[in-house]
C-alpha positions in Angstrom: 0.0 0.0 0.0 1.3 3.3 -0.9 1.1 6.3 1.7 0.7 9.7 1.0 1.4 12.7 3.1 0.7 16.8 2.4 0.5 19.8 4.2 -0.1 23.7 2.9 2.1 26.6 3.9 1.1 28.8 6.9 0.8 31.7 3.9 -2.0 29.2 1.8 0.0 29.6 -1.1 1.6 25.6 -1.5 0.5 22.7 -1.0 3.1 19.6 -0.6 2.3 16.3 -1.8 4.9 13.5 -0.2 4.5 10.4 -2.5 7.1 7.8 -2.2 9.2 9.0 -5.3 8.6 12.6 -5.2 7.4 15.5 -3.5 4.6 17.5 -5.6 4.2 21.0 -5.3 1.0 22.7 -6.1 1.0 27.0 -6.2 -1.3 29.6 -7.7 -4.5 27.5 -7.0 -7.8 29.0 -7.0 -9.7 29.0 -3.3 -9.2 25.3 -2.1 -8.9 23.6 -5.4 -5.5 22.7 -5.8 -5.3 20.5 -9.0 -6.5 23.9 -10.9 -3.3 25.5 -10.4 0.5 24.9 -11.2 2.4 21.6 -10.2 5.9 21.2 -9.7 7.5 17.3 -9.5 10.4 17.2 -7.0 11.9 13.9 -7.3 13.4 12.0 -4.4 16.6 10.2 -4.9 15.9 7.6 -2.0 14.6 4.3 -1.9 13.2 4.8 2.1 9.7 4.6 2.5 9.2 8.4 3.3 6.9 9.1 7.1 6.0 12.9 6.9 6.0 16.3 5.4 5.7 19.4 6.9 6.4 23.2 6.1 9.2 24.6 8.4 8.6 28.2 6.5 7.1 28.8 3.1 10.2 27.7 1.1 11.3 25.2 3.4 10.0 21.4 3.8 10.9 18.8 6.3 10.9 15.2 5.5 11.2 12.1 7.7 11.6 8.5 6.7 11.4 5.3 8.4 14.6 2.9 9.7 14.1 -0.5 7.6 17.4 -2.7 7.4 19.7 -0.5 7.8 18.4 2.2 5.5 16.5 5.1 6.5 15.4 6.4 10.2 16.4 10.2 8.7 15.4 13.1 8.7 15.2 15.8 5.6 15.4 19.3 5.2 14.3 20.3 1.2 14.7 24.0 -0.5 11.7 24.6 -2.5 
């Protein structure tokens, strides 16, 4: 099963989609409907199954991932 984690900017003005291969980036969106406005694909270069996402400001994300084998147990900090 595939988990998917988002959050919006304290401003309203992103939206961030945590899939577990990328981080999508929605902007100029009209009232609540996201999908209506821009999307930017961040790809993630890590094979960890990815935990959270939030905004630490409204060009800064935080990512956590989980500890499997060896791999993972981390925690991100991604320039938007």
């Amino acid at each position: 099963m595939l988990d998917y984690f988002a959050d919006i900017s304290d401003d309203g003005s992103k939206v961030a989609l945590l899939s577990p291969a990328a981080v999508l980036i929605f902007t100029d969106y009209k009232n609540d409907d996201f999908l209506s406005g821009k999307l930017t694909k961040i790809p993630l270069n890590s094979y960890s199954q990815k935990e959270g996402i939030t905004f630490k400001d409204n060009n800064t994300l935080l990512i956590t991932d989980e500890k499997s084998d060896g791999v993972g147990g981390n925690f991100y900090e991604l320039k938007i």
